[in-house]
C-alpha positions as CSV (number, residue, x, y, z in Angstrom):
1,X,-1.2,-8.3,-35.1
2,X,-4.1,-9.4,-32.7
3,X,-5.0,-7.4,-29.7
4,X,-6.4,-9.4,-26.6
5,X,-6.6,-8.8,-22.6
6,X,-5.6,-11.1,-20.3
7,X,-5.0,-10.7,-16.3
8,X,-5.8,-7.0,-16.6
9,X,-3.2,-6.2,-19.8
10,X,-2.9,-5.8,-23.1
11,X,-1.5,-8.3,-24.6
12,X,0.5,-8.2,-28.5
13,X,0.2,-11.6,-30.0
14,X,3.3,-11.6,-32.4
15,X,6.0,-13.5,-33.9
16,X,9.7,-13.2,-32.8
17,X,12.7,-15.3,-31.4
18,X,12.0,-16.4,-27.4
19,X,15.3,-16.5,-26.6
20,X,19.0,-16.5,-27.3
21,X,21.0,-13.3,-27.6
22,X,20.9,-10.3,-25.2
23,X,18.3,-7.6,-25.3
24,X,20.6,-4.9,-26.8
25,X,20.7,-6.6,-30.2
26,X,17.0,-6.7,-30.9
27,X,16.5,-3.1,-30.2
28,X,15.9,-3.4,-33.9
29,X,12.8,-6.0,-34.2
30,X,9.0,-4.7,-35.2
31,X,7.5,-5.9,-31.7
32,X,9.1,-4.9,-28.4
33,X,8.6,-7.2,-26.0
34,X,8.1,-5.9,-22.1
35,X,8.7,-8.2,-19.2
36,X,5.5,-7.9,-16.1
37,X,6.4,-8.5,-12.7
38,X,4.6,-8.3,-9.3
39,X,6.6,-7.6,-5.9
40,X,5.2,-5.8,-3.1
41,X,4.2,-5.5,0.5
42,X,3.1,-3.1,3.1
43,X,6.1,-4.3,6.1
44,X,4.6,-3.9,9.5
45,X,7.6,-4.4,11.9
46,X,5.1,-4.4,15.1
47,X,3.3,-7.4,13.6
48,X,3.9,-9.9,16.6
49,X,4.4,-12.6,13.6
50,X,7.4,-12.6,11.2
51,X,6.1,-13.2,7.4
52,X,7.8,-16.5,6.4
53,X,6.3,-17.4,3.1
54,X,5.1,-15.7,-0.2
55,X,2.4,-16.3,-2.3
56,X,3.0,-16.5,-6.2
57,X,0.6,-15.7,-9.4
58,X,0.5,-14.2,-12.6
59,X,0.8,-10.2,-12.2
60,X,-1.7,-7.7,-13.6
61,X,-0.1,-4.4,-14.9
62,X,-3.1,-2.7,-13.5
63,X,-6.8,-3.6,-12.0
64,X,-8.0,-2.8,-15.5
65,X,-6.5,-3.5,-18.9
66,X,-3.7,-1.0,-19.8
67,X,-5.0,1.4,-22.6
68,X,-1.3,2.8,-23.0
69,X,-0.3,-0.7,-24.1
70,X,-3.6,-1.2,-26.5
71,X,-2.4,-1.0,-30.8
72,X,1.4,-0.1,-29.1
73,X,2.9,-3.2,-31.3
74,X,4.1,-4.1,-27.1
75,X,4.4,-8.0,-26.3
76,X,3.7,-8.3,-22.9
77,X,5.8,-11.6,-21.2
78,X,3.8,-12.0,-18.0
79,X,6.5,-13.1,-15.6
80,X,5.8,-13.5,-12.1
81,X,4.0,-12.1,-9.0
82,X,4.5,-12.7,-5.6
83,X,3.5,-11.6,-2.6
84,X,4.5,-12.4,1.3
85,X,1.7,-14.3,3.1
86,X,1.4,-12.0,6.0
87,X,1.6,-8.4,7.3
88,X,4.8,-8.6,9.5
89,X,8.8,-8.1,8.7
90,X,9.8,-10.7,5.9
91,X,12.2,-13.4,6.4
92,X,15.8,-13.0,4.7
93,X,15.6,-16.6,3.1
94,X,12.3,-16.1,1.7
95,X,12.7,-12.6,0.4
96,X,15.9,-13.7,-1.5
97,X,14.0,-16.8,-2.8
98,X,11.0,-14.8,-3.9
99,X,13.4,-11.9,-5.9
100,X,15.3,-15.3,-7.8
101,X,12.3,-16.8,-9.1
102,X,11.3,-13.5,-9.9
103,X,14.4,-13.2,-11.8
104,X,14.4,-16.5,-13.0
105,X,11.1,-15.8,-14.8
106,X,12.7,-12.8,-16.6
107,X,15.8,-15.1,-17.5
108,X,13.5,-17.5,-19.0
109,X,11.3,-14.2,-21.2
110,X,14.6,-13.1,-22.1
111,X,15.2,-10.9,-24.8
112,X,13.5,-7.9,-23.6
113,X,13.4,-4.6,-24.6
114,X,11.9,-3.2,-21.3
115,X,10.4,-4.3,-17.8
116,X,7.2,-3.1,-15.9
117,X,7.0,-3.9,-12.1
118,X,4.7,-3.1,-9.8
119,X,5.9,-2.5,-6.5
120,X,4.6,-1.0,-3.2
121,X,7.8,0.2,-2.0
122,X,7.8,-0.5,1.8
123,X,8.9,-4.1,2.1
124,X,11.5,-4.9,4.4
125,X,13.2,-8.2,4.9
126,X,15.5,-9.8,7.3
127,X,19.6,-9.1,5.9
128,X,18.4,-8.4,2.6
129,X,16.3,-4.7,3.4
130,X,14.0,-2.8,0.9
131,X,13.2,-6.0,-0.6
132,X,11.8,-4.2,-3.7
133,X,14.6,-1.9,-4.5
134,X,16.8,-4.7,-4.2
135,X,14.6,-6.9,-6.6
136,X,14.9,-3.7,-9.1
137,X,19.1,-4.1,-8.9
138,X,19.0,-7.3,-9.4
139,X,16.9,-7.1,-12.7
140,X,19.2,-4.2,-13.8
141,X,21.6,-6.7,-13.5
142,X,20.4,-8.9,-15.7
143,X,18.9,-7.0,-18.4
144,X,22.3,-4.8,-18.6
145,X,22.2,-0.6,-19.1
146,X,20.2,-0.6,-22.1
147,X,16.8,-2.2,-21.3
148,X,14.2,0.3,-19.7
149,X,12.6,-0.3,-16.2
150,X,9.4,1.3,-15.0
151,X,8.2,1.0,-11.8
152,X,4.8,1.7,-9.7
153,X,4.5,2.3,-5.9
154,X,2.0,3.6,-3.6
155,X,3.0,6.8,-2.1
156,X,3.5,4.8,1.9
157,X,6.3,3.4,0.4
158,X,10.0,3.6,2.0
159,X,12.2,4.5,-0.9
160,X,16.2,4.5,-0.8
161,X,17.9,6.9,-2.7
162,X,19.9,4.5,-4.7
163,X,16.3,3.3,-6.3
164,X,17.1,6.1,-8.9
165,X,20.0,4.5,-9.8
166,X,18.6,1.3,-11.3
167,X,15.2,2.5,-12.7
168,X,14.4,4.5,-15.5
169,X,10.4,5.1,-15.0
170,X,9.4,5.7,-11.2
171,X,5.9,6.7,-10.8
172,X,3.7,6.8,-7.6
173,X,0.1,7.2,-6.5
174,X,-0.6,10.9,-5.8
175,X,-3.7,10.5,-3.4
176,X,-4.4,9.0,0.0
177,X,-6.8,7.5,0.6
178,X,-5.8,6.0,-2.7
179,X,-8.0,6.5,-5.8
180,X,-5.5,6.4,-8.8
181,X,-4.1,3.2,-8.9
182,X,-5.3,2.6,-12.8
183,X,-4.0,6.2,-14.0
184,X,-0.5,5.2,-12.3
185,X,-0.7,2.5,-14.1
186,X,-1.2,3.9,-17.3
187,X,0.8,7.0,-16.8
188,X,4.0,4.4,-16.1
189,X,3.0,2.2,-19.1
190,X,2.6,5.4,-21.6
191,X,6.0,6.7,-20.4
192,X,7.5,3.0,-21.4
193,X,5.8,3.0,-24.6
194,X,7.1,6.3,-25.5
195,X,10.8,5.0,-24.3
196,X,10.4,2.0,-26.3
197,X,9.3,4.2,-29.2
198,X,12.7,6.8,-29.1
199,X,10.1,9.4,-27.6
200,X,11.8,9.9,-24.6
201,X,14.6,9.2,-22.4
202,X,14.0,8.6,-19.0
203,X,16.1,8.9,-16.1
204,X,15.3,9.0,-12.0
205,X,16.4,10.7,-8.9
206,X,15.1,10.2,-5.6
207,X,15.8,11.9,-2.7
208,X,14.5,10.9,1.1
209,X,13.3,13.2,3.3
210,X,13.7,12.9,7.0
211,X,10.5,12.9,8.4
212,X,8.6,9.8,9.7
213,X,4.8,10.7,9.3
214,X,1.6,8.6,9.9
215,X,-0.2,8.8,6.4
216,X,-3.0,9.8,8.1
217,X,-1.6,13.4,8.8
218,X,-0.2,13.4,5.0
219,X,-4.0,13.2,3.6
220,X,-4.5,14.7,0.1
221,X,-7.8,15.3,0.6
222,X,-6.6,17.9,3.7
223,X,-3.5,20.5,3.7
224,X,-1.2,20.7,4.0
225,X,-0.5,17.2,2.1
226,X,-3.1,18.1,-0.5
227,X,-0.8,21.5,-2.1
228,X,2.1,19.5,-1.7
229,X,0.7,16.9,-4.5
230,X,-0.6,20.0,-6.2
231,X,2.7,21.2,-6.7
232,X,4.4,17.8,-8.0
233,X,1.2,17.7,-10.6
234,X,2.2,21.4,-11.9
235,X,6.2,20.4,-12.2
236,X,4.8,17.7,-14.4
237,X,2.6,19.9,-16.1
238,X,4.7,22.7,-16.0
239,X,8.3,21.9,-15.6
240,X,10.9,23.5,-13.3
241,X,11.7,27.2,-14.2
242,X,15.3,27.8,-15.3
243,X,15.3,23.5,-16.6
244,X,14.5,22.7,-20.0
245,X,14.1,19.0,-19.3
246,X,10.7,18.1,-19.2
247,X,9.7,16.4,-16.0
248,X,7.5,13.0,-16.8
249,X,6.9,12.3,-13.4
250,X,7.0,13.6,-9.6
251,X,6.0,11.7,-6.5
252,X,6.0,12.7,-3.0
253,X,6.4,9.5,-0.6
254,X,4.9,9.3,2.7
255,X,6.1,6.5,3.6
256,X,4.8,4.0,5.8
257,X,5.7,4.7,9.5
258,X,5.5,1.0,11.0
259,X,8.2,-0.1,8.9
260,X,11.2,0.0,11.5
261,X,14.1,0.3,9.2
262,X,16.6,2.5,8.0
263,X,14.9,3.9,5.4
264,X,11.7,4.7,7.1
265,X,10.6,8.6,5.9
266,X,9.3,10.9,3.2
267,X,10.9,11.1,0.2
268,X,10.9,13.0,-3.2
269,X,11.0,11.0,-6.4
270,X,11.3,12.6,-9.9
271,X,11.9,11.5,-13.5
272,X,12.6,13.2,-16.4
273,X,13.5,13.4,-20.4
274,X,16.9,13.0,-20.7
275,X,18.2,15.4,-17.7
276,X,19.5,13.7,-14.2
277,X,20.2,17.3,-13.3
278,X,16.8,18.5,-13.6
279,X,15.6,15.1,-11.5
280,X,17.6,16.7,-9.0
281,X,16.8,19.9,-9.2
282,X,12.9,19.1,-9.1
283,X,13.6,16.5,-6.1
284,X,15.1,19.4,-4.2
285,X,12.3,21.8,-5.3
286,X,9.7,19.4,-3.7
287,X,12.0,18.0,-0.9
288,X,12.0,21.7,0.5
289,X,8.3,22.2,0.2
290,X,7.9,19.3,2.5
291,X,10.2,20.4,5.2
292,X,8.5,23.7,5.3
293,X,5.3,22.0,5.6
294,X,6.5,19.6,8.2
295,X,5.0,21.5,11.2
296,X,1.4,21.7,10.0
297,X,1.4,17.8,8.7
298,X,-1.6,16.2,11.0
299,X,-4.5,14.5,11.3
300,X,-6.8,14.7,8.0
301,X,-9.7,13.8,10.4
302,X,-11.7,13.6,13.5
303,X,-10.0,11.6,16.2
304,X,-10.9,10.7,19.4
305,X,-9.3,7.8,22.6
306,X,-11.7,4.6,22.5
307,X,-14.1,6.0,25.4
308,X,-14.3,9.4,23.8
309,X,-14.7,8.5,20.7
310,X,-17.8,6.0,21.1
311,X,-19.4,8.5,23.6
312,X,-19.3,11.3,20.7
313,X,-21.1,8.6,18.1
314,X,-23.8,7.9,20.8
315,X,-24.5,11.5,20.8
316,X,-24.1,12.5,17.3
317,X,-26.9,14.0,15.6
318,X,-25.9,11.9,12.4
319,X,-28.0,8.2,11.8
320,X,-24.5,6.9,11.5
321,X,-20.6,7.1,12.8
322,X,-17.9,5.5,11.3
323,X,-15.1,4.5,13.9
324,X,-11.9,3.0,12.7
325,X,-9.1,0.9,14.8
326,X,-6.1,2.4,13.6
327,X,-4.5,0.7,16.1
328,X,-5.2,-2.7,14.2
329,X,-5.4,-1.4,10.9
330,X,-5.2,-4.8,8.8
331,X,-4.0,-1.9,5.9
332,X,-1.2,-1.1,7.3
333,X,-0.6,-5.0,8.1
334,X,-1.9,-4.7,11.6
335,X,-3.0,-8.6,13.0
336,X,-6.9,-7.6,12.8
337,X,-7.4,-9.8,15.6
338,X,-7.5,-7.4,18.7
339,X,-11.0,-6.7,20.5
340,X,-10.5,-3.7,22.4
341,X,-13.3,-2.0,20.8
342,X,-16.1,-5.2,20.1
343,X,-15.4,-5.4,24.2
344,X,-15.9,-2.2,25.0
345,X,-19.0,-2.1,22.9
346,X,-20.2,-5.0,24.6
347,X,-19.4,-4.2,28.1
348,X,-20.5,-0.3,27.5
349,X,-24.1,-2.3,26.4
350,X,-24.4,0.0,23.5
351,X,-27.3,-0.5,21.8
352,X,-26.9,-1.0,18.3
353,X,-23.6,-0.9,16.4
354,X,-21.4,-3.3,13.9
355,X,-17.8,-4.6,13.8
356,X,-16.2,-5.3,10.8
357,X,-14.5,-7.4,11.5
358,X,-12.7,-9.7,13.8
359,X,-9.7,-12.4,12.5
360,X,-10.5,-15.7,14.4
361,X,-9.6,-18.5,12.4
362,X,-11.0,-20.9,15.2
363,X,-14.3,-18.8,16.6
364,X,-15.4,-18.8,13.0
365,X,-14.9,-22.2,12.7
366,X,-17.0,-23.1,15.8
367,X,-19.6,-20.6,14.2
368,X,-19.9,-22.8,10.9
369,X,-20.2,-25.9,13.5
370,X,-23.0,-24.5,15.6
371,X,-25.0,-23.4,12.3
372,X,-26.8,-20.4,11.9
373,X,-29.6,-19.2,14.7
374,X,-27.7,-21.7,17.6
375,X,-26.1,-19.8,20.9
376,X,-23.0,-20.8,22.0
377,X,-19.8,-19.6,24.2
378,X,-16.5,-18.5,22.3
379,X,-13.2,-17.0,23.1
380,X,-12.6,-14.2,20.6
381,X,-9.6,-12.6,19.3
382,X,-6.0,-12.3,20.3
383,X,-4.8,-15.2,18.5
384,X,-2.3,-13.3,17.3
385,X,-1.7,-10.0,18.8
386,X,-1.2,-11.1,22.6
387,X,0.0,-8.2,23.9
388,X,-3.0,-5.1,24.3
389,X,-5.1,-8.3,26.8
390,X,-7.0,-11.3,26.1
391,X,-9.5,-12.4,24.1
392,X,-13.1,-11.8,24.6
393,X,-15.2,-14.6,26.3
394,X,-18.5,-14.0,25.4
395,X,-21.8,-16.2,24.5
396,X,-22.9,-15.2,20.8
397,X,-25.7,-16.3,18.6
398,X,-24.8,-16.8,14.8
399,X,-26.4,-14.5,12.6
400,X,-25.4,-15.3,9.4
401,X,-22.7,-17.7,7.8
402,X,-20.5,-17.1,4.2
403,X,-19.5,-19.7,2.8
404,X,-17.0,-17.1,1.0
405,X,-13.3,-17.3,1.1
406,X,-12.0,-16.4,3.4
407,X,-15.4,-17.7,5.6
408,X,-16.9,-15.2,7.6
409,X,-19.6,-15.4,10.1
410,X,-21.8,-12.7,11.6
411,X,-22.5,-13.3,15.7
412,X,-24.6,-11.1,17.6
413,X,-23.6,-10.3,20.9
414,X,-26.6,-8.0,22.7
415,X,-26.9,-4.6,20.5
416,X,-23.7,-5.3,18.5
417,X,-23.2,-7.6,15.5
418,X,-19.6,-8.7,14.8
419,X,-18.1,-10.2,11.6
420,X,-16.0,-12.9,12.5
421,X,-13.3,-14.1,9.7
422,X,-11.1,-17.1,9.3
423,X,-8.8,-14.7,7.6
424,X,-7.8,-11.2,7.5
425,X,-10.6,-8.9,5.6
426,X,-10.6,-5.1,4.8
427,X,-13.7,-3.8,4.8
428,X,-13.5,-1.4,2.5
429,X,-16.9,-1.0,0.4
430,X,-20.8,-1.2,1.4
431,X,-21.0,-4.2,-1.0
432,X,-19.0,-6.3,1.5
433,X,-21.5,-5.0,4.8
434,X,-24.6,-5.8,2.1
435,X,-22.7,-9.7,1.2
436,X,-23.6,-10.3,4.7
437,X,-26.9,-8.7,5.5
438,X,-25.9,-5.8,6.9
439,X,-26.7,-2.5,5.6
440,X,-24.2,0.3,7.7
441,X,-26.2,2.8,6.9
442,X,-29.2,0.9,9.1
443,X,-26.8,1.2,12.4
444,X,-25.7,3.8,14.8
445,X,-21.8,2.7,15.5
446,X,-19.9,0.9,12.4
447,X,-16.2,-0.1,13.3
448,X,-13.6,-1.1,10.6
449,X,-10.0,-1.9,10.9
450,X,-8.7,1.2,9.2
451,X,-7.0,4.4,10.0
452,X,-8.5,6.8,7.4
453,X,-11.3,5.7,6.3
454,X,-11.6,4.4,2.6
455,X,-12.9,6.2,-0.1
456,X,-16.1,4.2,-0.9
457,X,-16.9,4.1,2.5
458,X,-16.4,7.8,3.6
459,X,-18.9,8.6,0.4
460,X,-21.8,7.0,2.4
461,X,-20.6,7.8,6.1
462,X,-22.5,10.8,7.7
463,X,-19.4,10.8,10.5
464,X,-15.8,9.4,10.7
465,X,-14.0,9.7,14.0
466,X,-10.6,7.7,13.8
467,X,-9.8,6.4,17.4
468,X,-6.8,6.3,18.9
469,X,-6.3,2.6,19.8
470,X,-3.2,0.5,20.6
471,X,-2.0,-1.8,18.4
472,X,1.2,-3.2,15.6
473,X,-0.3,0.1,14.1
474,X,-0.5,2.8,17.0
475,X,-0.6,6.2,15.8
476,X,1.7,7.4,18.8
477,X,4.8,6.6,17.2
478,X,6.5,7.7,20.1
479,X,5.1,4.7,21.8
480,X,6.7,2.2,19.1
481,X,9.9,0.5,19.8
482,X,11.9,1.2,17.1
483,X,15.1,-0.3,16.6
484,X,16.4,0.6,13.2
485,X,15.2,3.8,11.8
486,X,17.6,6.4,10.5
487,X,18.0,9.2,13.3
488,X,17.2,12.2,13.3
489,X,13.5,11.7,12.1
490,X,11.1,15.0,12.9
491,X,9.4,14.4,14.7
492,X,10.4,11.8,16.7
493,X,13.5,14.0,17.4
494,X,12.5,17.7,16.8
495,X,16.0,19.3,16.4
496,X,16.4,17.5,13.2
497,X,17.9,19.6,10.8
498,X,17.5,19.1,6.7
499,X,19.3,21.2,3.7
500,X,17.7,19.6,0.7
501,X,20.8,20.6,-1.5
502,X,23.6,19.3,1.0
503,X,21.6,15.8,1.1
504,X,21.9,15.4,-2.5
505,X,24.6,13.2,-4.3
């Protein structure tokens, strides 16, 4: 049997029927074949634009190929992945359309003996809710009680309980800023292999906590998020005192605050060998950790109101500040079109800073028309987000133009240079400032669309201060109008009360 990658997998080329009878009478065959699916997106309810459409391709198990997978005899049946085309609440009628081609594409693999989906596990669609839980059920569904489903999520996910109904392997990111995505990967894809191999015997409990949190006060490089993850590592390691079941996996969820729905909130998610009762147990373990903790959750760094913060970089003693717009934080599926801070820049006439970057579809259009080196006037920004004032009328001279996709151009506008895109961009790594001419570390101010900062970028930044802007993701929660979250949430409503073991079914 030949070994080869493709998308990001290991793939088994073997023999074996492509159909025909169910998936419980081929537990028997040499190769096991394992269905990959991709379904997932951040939901941010505050998005002025509801998300109408989805985008489908071939899924990747992981960003690299899967060495749990590599000499395991596994066929992997690439099915299908698709994600919504926006950052705002998905439509009903296209959520339910995305899940049945989904489907449809595990029909048409069928027989399986086990599916891998990677999820993110805050979707939420119109009349249909946690779009990826529901997509789970319905591939239970299909596949019956006996094929195995494993799951990945990152930990700002909004998990129901009933997700530990219909899947057997539920494992999460343990780090924000997230830097495990591959060993999530693999640690879901060993535990299937060892399923599929009579190893082990999964089963799942998960148990939501109510507390709404913005992820940036449930940091695991800060405490008191950090000991929390500590302690779900040692039940893995170690295993829950007076429980023989070994415990295979234990995420703590975040969640992700601008969701608006009913299942908005922390949440404890455990699976184990063979033991629903010690899934429980573990669940409530870690579930009462968290409500202890719930008082000293907050920021994991330095934060600051717009003015504030840009008076502090001007006077730092460091070559270079980071400042992030939370408020239009594109990951957390804010617009990335608001100017609050390139304006106040500009109008403050500071000297020398960057923005990266500004969604314009049409300014960056105009940019690209002018060609590089001309002057000319443009209305920027706000051609989504409407609401926090209007766009910024301003005369600019283009810098630089990327014929990338999406297009980006770089304007100056007096001390400040602004990266102009025609769609949203993260700027997440120094290779993107260095793809157009811009080394961060050369300036005194650099602004991205983030919240916390990213990992790649917080290794090179002498200074991060997070401001405090408005925005579809405002860090007051308290300011957001929420219209569907579970009540009480601490601490949104402080008397909220929580007895891990009474909330368990």
């Amino acid at each position: 049997m030949a070994i080869i990658a493709i998308g990001g997998l290991w793939h088994s080329v073997a023999g074996g029927s492509e159909s025909g009878s169910p998936a419980a009478e081929h537990q028997n065959r040499p190769e096991k074949r394992v269905f990959l699916a991709e379904f997932m997106h951040e939901t941010n309810s505050f998005h002025p634009l509801k998300t109408t459409k989805f985008l489908f391709h071939e899924p990747s198990a992981g960003i690299a190929p899967i060495m749990a997978w590599k000499d395991s005899g596994l066929t992997i049946v690439p099915g299908l992945g698709a994600s919504p085309a926006g950052g705002g609440t998905v439509d009903g009628k296209a959520c339910r359309e995305a899940i049945a081609r989904i489907v449809k594409s595990l029909r048409d693999a069928m027989p399986v003996d086990g599916v891998f989906l990677r999820l993110h596990g805050a979707m939420f669609a119109e009349g249909v809710g946690a779009g990826e839980t529901v997509l789970v059920e319905e591939i239970r569904r299909v596949v019956g009680p006996d094929v195995h489903i494993a799951c990945t999520f990152d930990l700002h996910g909004n998990v129901p309980a009933r997700l530990g109904e219909a899947g057997d392997i539920l494992v999460g990111f343990k780090t924000a800023p997230h830097t495990d995505r591959q060993e999530t990967a693999e640690h879901a894809a060993g535990l299937l292999r060892d399923t599929l191999e009579g190893k082990i015997k999964p089963v799942s409990y998960v148990l939501p906590i109510p507390i709404i949190v913005q992820g940036e006060k449930a940091m695991t490089t800060s405490e008191p998020f950090r000991s929390l993850v500590e302690e779900a590592k040692r039940l893995e390691r170690e295993g829950l005192p007076g429980h023989k079941a070994k415990i295979l996996a234990a995420t703590l969820f975040v969640g992700c605050s601008w969701t608006d729905s009913p299942d908005t909130g922390m949440a404890a998610m455990v699976t184990t060998d063979g033991s629903r009762e010690t899934a429980r147990a573990a669940a409530i373990h870690l579930a009462r950790k968290v409500w202890d903790a719930r008082r000293r959750l907050d920021f994991g760094c330095e934060t600051a109101g717009l003015e504030e913060g840009v008076s502090r970089a001007l006077q730092a003693k460091e070559s270079t500040v980071f400042l992030t717009d939370s408020g239009d934080n594109v990951t957390a599926s804010a617009p990335g079109d608001m100017t609050i801070v390139l304006r106040h820049l500009v109008e403050r006439k500071v000297p020398d800073a960057v923005v990266a970057g500004i969604y314009d579809e049409a300014a960056t259009r105009k940019c690209f028309e002018a060609g590089e080196g001309k002057r000319l006037k443009l209305s920027i920004g706000e051609t989504v987000e409407k609401r926090h004032g209007p766009p910024l009328e301003t005369e600019v001279e283009v810098v630089r133009l990327l014929k990338t996709k999406p297009r980006m151009a770089v304007v100056r506008i007096g001390g400040v240079l602004a990266v102009l895109e025609e769609d949203v961009v993260a700027f997440k790594t120094p290779e993107q400032f260095h793809a157009c001419g811009i080394d961060p570390l050369d300036h005194k101010i650099v602004v991205v669309k983030q919240g916390y900062l990213y990992p790649r970028l917080t290794a090179i930044a002498p200074r991060h201060i997070m401001l405090m802007t408005p925005g579809a993701a405002d860090m007051r929660l308290d300011k957001l109008p929420y219209t569907q979250r579970r009540k009480p949430l601490y601490p949104l409503e402080l008397e909220a009360e929580f007895e891990p073991e009474a909330a368990v079914k």
